[in-house]
C-alpha positions in Angstrom: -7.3 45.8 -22.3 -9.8 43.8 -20.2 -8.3 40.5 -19.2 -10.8 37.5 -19.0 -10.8 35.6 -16.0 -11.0 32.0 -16.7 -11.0 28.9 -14.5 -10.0 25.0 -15.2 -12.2 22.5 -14.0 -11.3 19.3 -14.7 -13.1 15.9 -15.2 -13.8 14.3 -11.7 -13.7 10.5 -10.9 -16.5 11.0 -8.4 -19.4 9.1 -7.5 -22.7 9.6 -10.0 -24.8 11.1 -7.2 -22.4 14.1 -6.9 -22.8 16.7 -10.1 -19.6 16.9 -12.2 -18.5 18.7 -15.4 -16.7 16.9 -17.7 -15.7 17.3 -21.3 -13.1 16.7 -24.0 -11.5 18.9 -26.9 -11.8 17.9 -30.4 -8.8 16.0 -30.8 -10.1 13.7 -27.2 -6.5 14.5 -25.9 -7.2 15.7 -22.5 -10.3 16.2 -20.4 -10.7 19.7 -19.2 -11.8 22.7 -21.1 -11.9 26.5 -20.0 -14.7 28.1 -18.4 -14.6 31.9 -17.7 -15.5 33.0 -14.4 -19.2 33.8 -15.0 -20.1 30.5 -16.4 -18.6 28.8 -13.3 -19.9 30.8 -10.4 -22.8 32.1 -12.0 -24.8 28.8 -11.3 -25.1 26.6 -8.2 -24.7 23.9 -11.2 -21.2 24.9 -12.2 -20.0 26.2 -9.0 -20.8 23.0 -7.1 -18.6 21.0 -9.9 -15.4 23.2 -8.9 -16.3 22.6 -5.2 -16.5 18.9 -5.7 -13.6 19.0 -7.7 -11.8 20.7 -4.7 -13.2 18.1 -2.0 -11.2 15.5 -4.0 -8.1 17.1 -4.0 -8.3 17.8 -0.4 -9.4 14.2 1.2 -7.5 12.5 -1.3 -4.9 13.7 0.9 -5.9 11.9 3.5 -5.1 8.6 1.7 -2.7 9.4 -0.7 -4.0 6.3 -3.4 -3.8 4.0 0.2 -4.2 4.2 3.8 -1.7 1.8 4.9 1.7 3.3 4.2 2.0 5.2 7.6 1.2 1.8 9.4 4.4 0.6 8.0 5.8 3.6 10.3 4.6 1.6 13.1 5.0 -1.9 13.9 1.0 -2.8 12.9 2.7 -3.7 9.3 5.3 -4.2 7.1 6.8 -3.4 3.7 7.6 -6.6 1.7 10.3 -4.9 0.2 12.1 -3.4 3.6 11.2 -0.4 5.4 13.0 3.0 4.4 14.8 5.1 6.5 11.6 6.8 8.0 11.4 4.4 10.8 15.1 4.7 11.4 15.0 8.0 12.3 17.5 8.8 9.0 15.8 11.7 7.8 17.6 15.3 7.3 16.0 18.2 7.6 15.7 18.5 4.0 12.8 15.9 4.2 9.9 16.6 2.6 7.8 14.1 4.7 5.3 16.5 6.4 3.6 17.5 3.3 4.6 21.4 3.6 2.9 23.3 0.5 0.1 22.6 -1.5 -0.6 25.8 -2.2 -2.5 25.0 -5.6 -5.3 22.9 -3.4 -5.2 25.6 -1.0 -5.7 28.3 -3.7 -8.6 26.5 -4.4 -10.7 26.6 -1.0 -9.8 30.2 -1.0 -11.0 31.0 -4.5 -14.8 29.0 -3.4 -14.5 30.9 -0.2 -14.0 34.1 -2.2 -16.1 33.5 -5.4 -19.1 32.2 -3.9 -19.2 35.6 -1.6 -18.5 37.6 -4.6 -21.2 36.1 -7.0 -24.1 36.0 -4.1 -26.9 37.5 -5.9 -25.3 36.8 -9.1 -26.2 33.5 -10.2 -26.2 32.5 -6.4 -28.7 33.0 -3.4 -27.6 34.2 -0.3 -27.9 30.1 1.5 -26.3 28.9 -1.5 -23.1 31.3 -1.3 -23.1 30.7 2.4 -22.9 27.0 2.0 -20.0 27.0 -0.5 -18.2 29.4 2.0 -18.7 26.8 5.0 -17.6 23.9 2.3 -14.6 26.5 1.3 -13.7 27.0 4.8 -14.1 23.4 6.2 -11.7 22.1 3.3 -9.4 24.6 3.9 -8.8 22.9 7.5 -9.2 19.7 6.6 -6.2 20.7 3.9 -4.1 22.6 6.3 -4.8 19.7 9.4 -2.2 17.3 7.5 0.3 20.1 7.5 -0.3 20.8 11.2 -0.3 17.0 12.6 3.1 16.8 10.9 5.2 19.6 11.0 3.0 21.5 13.6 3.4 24.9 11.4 2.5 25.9 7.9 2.1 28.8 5.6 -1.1 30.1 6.5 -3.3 31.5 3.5 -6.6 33.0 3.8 -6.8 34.7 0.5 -6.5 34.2 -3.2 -3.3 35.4 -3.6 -2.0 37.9 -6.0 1.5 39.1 -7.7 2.0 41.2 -5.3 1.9 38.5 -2.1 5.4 37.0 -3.7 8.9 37.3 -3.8 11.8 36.8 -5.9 12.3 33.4 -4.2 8.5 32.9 -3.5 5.5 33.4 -1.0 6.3 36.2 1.2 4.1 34.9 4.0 6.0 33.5 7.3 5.0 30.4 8.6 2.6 30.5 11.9 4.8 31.1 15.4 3.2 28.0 16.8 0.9 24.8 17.1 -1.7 27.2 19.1 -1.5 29.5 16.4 -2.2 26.9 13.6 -4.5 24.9 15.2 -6.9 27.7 16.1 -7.4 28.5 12.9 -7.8 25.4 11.8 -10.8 25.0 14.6 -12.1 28.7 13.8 -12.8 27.8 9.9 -14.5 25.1 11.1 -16.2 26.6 13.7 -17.2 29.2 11.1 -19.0 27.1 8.3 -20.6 24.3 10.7 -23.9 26.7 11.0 -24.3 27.3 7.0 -23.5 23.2 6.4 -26.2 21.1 5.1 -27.0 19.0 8.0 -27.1 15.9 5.9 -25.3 15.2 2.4 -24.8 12.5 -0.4 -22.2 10.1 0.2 -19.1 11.9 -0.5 -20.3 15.2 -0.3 -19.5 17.4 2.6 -22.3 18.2 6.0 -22.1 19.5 9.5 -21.3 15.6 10.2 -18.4 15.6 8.5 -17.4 19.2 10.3 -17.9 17.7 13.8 -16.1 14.6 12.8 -12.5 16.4 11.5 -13.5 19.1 14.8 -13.5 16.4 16.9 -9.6 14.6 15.4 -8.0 18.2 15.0 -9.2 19.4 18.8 -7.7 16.3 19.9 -4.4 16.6 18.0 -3.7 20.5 18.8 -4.7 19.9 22.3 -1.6 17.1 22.7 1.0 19.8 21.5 -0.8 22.9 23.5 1.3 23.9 26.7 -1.2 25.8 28.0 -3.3 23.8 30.3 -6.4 26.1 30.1 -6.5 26.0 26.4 -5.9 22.0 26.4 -8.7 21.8 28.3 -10.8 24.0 26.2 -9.8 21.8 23.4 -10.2 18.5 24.9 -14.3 19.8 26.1 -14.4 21.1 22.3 -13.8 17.2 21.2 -16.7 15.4 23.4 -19.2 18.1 22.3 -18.1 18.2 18.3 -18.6 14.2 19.1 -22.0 14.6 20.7 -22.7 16.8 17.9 -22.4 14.1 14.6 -26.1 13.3 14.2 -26.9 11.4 11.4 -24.0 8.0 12.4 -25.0 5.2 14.4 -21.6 2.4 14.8 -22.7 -0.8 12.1 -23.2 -4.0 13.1 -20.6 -5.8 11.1 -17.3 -4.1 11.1 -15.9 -6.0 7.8 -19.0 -5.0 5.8 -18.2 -1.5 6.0 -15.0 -1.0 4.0 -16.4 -3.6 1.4 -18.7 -3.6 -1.3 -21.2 -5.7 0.9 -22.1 -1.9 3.0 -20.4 0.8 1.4 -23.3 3.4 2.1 -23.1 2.5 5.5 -24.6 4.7 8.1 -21.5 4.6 9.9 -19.2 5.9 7.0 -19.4 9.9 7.8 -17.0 10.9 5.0 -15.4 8.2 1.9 -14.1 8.6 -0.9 -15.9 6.4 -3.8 -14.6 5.5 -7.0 -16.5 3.9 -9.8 -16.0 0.7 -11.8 -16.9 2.7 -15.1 -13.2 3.8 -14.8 -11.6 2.2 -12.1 -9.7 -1.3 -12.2 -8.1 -3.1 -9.0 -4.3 -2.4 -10.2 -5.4 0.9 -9.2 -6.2 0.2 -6.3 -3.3 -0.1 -3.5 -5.2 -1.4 -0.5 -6.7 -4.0 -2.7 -3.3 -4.4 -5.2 -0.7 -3.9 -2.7 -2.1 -6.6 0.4 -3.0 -9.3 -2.4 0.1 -12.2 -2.6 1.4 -13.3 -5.8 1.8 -16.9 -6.3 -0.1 -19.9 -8.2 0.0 -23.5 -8.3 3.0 -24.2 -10.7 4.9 -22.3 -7.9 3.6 -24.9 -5.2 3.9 -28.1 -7.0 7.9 -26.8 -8.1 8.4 -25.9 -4.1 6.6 -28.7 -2.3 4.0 -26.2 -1.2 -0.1 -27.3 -0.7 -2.7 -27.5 -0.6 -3.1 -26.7 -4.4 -5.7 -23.3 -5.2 -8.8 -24.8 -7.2 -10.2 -21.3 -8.9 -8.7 -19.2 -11.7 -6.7 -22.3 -13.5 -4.8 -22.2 -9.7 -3.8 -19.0 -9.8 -6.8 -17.2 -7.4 -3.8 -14.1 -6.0 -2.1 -12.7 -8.3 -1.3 -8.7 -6.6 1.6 -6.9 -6.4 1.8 -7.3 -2.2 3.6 -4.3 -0.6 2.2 -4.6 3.2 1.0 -7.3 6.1 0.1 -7.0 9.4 2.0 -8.2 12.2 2.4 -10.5 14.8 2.4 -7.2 17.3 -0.9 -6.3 15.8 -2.6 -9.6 16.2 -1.6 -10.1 19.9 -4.0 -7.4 20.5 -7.0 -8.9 19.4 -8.5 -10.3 22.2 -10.1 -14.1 22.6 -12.9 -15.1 24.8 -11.6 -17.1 27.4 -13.3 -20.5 27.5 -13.8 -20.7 30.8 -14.6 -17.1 31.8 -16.4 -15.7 29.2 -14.1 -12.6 29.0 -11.7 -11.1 26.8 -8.0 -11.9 27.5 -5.0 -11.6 25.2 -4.8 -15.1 23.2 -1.7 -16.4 24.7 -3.7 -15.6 28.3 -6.5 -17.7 27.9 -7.5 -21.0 29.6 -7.7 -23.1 26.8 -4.5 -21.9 25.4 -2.3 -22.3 28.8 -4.2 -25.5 29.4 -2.6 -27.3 25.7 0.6 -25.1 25.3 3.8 -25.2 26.7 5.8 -21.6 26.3 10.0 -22.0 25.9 11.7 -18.8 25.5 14.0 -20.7 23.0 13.8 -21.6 19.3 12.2 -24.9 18.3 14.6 -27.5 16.4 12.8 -27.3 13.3 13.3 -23.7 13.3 15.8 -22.7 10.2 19.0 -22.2 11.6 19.6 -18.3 10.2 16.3 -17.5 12.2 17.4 -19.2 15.3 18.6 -15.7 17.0 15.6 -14.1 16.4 13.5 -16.5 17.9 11.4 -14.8 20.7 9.8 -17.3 21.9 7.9 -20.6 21.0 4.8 -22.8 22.0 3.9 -26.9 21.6 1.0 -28.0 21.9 -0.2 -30.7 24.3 -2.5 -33.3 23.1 -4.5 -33.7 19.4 -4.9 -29.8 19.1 -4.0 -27.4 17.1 -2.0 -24.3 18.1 -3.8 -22.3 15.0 -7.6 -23.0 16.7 -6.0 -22.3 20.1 -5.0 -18.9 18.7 -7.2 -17.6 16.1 -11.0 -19.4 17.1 -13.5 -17.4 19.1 -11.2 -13.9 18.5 -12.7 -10.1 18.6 -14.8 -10.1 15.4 -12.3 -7.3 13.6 -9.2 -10.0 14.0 -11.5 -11.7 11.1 -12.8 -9.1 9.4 -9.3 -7.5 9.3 -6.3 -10.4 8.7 -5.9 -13.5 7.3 -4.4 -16.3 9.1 -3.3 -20.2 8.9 -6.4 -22.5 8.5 -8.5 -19.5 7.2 -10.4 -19.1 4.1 -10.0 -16.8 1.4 -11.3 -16.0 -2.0 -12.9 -19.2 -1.6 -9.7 -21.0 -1.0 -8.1 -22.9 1.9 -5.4 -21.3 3.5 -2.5 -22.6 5.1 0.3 -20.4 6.0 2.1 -22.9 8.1 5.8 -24.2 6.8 5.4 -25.2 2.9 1.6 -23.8 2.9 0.1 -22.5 0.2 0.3 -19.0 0.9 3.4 -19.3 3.4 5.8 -16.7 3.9 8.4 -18.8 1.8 6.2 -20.0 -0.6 8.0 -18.7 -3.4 11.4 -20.2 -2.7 12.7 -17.6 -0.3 11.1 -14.4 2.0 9.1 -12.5 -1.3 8.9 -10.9 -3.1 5.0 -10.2 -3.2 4.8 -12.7 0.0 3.7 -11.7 3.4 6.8 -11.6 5.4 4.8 -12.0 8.8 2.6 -15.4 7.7 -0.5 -12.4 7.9 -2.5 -10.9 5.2 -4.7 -7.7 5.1 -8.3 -8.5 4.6 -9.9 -5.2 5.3 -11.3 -3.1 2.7 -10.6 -5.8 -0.1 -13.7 -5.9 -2.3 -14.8 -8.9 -3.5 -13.9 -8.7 -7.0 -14.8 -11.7 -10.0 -13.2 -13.2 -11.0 -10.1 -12.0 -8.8 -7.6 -9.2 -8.4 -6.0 -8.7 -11.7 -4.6 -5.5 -13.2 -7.2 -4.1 -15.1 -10.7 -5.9 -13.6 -13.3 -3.1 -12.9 -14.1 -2.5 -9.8 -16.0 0.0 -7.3 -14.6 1.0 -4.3 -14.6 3.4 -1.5 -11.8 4.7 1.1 -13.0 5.6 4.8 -11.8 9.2 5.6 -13.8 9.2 9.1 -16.7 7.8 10.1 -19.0 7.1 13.6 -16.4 4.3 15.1 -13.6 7.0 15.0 -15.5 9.9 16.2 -16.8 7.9 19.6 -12.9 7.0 20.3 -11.7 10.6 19.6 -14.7 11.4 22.4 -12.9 8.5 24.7 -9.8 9.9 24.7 -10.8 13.4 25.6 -12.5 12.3 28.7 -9.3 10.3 29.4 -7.4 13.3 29.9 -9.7 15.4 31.5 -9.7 12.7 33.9 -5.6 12.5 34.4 -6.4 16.8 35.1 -9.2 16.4 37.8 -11.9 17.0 35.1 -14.8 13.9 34.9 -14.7 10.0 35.4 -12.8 8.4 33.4 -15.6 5.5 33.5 -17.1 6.9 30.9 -14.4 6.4 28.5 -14.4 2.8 29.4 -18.1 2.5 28.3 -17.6 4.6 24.6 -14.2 1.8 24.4 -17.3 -0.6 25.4 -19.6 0.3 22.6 -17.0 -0.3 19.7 -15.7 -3.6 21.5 -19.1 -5.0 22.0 -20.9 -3.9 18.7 -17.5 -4.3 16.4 -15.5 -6.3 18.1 -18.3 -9.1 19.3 -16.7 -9.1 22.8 -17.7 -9.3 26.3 -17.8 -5.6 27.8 -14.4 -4.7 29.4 -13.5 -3.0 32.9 -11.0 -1.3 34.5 -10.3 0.3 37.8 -7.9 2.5 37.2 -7.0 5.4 35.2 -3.9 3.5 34.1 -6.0 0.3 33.3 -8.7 2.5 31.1 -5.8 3.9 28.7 -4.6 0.5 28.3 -8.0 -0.9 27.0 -8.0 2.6 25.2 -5.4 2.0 23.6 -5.5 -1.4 22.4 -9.2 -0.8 21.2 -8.3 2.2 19.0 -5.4 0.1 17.9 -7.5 -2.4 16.6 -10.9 -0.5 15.6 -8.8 1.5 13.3 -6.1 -0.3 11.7 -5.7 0.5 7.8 -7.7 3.9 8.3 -4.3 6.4 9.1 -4.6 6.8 12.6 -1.9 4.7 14.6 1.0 6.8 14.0 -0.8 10.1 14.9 -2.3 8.9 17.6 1.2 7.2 19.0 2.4 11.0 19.2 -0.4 12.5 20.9 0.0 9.6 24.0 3.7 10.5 23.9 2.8 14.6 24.2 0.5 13.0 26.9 3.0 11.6 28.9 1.9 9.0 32.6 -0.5 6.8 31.7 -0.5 7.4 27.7 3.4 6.2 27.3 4.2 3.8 30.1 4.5 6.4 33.1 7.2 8.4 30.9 7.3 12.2 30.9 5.2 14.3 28.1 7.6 14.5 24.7 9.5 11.2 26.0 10.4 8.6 23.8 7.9 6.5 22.3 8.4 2.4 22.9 6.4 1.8 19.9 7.7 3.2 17.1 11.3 1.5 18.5 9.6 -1.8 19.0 10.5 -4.4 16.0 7.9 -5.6 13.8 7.3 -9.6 14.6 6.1 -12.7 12.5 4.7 -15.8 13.5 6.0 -19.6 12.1 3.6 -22.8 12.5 4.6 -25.9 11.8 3.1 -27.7 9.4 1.2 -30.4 11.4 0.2 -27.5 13.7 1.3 -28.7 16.8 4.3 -26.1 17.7 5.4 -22.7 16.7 7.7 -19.6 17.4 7.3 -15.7 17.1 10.4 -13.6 15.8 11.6 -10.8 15.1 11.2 -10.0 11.1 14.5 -8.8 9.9 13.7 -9.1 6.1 14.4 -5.1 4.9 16.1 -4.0 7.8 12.6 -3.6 9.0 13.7 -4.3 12.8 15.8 -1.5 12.8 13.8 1.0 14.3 14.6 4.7 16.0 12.9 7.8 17.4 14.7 10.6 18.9 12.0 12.3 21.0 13.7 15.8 20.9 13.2 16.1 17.7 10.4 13.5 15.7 6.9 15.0 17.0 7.0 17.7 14.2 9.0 17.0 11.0 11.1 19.5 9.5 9.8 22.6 7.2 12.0 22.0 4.1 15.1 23.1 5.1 15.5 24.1 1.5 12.0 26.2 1.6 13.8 28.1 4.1 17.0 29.1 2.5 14.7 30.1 -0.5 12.5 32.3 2.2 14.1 32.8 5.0 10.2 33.9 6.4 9.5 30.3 6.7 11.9 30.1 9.5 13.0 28.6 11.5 13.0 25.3 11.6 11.8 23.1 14.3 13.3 21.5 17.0 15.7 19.1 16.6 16.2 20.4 12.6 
């Protein structure tokens, strides 16, 4: 009997200007139907819809419905609703956190790797086939990179598996032996389908851009867990010349524009994932949803709160909040110094220290069961304001990227200051759907009309890589080459240079010393890239880095950051004093990492004692 091969593709929310199939059965009950193999690959038409299919299951991995929950693993945000036991170090070795599987996706890349060769001549030319190969090959990494970044080691699969490649208790396939194993072959796919890559692509589809961009991360990645110092070197040259190699990119000249609706086919955006108003709607959206507060004017008149909101009948924010930023994340946005015309940390500059008076002691208005917490406080001098002292004249991203006391907002004036409008106790007590730090997330929130409300249409678009993040992997590989005799690090300074002057709106920076240029590193990564899944990644690599990455401490040490607790700030009302502590709400200050064992999260312990081949584990589980 012959047995018909058949495929599923199913109906893609993709952007228009990418191809899609899409249908329904008679009873409009679920939107796939069955295609046999022919149809599919025997057309560029068909074949390219189960390729684009595939590039959404494999970069919406990348933001998992939002980019912001692995900030809340760092202290750039928090969790209205406390932080779980990730940050506390309280996971077994049962955790599931590093993403191990996803064989279906991977199944997937294999089958386009396989099919397109098969059907070359057959309903495909030869550039065509090669194309979908490279497109297999460089999703197939991009897939595998997320399993590599977190656990180090995965189940490598290079085949469309059959019957035969299982066991009782699943895949027989071990996992690879090491990080050097997994991350060459993440860099040899992509290595592989770079020369038969269209050089330039649709938005959302995939080009040698795109290539170069995830060559130039997953280089940097492997090359902080690689012991040998020939190969990290190899790596870290492979990162400045898969850089040097993105084309078609140029860095935008307003930062905020391009994770909006205002440039969302912005020349800097390498690789995003768009959805479409025809069936999207902003409750499905978390980095819209989840960073919008929830309170309206009956709430403020019952809790002696103000100014009142004067759109929507008073009730302009209306999400379901989740996250906000941090008092540790706004410290390092720089200001321009009045007086010198450079960029210092706002608490530094000479118009701050001039009206301000620092006490490293809670101020009496300060609620008594915060008193402890209290880090430390400032009052201000003269008829100013301590919210234009720290907030005017700050790098252009603080603006584009948080909302602060005496900003505006959805067309409203905002006051977070005690009993302001959208304070952190607005609602009668800390949340819910509050921010917890007196911040507010402003990047990548569309402007929607009338507002965010569950079910209002919407377009939008998440950032997967672009230019910005390319130019700052390029920094940091020149860093260390520099720290291992290789280069000047000078010329790190200057990439750090272009995103500072060109996103940031700040005077160029300098530093003398090796030391000095990871600091400024640092802190402009830090803030180029907040919201975009980057912070916690990169925090490991500068710990695997050791000296001037992680506060002179040896490679593998512990990482100060991810102990650090999350802080808030508190104005008063007439804005003449406040006080930065420690935000406790959740447990959130709580905060552990055990070096020997928290740069690679567990394989599934339970994976294991199904396949003993997966084994073992890795350190520390």
């Amino acid at each position: 009997m012959k047995i018909k091969k058949s495929i599923l593709i199913a109906w893609l929310a993709v952007p228009a200007v990418l191809w899609t199939v899409s249908s329904c059965n008679v009873m409009d009950t679920q939107s796939f139907e069955i295609y046999d193999e022919a149809t599919v690959w025997g057309s560029k038409a068909t074949a390219d819809a189960f390729v684009t299919g595939t590039v959404k299951a494999v970069m919406e991995g990348y933001i998992n419905g939002n980019q912001t929950s692995w900030e809340e693993r760092t202290h750039n945000s928090v969790h209205n609703n406390g932080t779980g036991g990730f940050v506390r170090d309280e996971m077994d070795r049962y955790d599931g956190s590093g993403g191990f599987g996803d064989f279906g996706n991977i199944r997937r890349c294999n089958l386009i790797i396989e099919k397109a060769a098969e059907y070359s001549g057959k309903g495909l030319t030869e550039s065509e086939s090669k194309e979908m190969i490279a497109k297999g090959k460089l999703l197939r990494a991009a897939l595998y990179y997320r399993q590599a970044r977190t656990m180090g080691r995965f189940v490598w699969v290079d085949k469309v598996l059959s019957p035969a490649d299982t066991t009782a208790n699943g895949l027989a396939l071990p996992t690879t032996k090491s990080t050097t194993e997994s991350y060459t072959y993440l860099i040899n796919d992509i290595r592989e389908a770079i020369p038969d890559l269209p050089e330039t692509a649709v938005s959302g589809d995939l080009s040698r851009d795109v290539a170069y961009a995830f060559l130039s991360e997953i280089a940097l990645q492997g090359a902080a867990y690689e012991t040998d110092q020939a190969k990290k070197k190899e790596w870290l040259h492979l990162v400045v010349s898969a850089a040097d190699n993105v084309k078609n990119a140029a860095l935008a000249s307003d930062y905020g524009n391009i994770f909006t609706e205002q440039d969302r086919y912005s020349n800097e955006l390498i690789f995003c994932i768009y959805r479409s108003r025809a069936n999207t709607t902003t409750d499905g959206i978390a980095p819209m949803q989840n960073v919008m507060p929830n309170t309206n004017n009956d709430v403020l008149l019952r809790n002696n709160c103000g100014p009142l909101f004067q759109t929507n009948g008073g009730q302009p924010f209306i999400g379901w909040l989740w996250w906000a930023p941090t008092q540790n994340l706004v410290d390092d946005y720089e200001v321009i110094d009045e007086a010198t015309q450079q960029g210092v940390r706002w608490d530094e500059s000479t118009q701050f220290k001039q009206y301000v008076t620092i006490s490293q002691s809670a101020p009496d208005w300060a609620t008594e069961g915060e008193k402890g917490g209290v880090l430390y406080s400032g009052t201000a001098n003269g008829d100013v304001s301590v919210s234009d002292l720290m907030y005017k004249n700050r790098d252009a991203r603080f603006q584009a990227s948080i909302v602060h006391d005496d900003d505006r907002w959805w067309n409203e004036e905002i006051r977070m200051t005690v009993n302001g409008n959208l304070w952190r106790k607005t609602n009668g007590a800390l949340g819910p759907h509050m921010g917890t730090t007196n911040y507010y997330f402003r990047k990548g929130v569309y402007n929607v009309q009338p507002r965010i409300l569950a079910g209002t249409p919407t377009d939008y678009h998440y950032v997967v890589t672009r230019y910005g993040r390319v130019l700052l992997n390029k920094a940091e590989a020149i860093l260390w080459l520099a720290g291992m005799g290789e280069g000047d690090f000078a010329e790190a300074v200057n990439i750090c240079n272009r995103t500072r002057t060109v996103h940031g709106k700040l005077p160029p920076a300098t530093a003398a010393t090796l030391e000095a240029a990871w600091k400024l590193y640092q802190r402009e990564r830090r803030v180029e890239l907040v919201m975009e899944n980057d912070y916690y990644w990169s925090l490991l690599r500068w710990g695997k880095h050791g000296g001037p990455a992680n506060y002179g401490i040896a490679p593998g040490g512990k990482i100060r950051e991810l102990t650090v607790s999350p802080t808030y700030i508190e104005i008063a009302h007439d804005r003449k004093s406040f006080y930065v502590g420690t935000v406790t709400h959740g447990n959130a200050h709580t905060r552990n990492f055990r070096e020997e064992r928290r740069y690679l999260l567990p394989i599934p312990q339970g994976q294991i004692e199904r396949n003993p081949n997966l084994g073992p584990n890795n350190p520390g589980w």
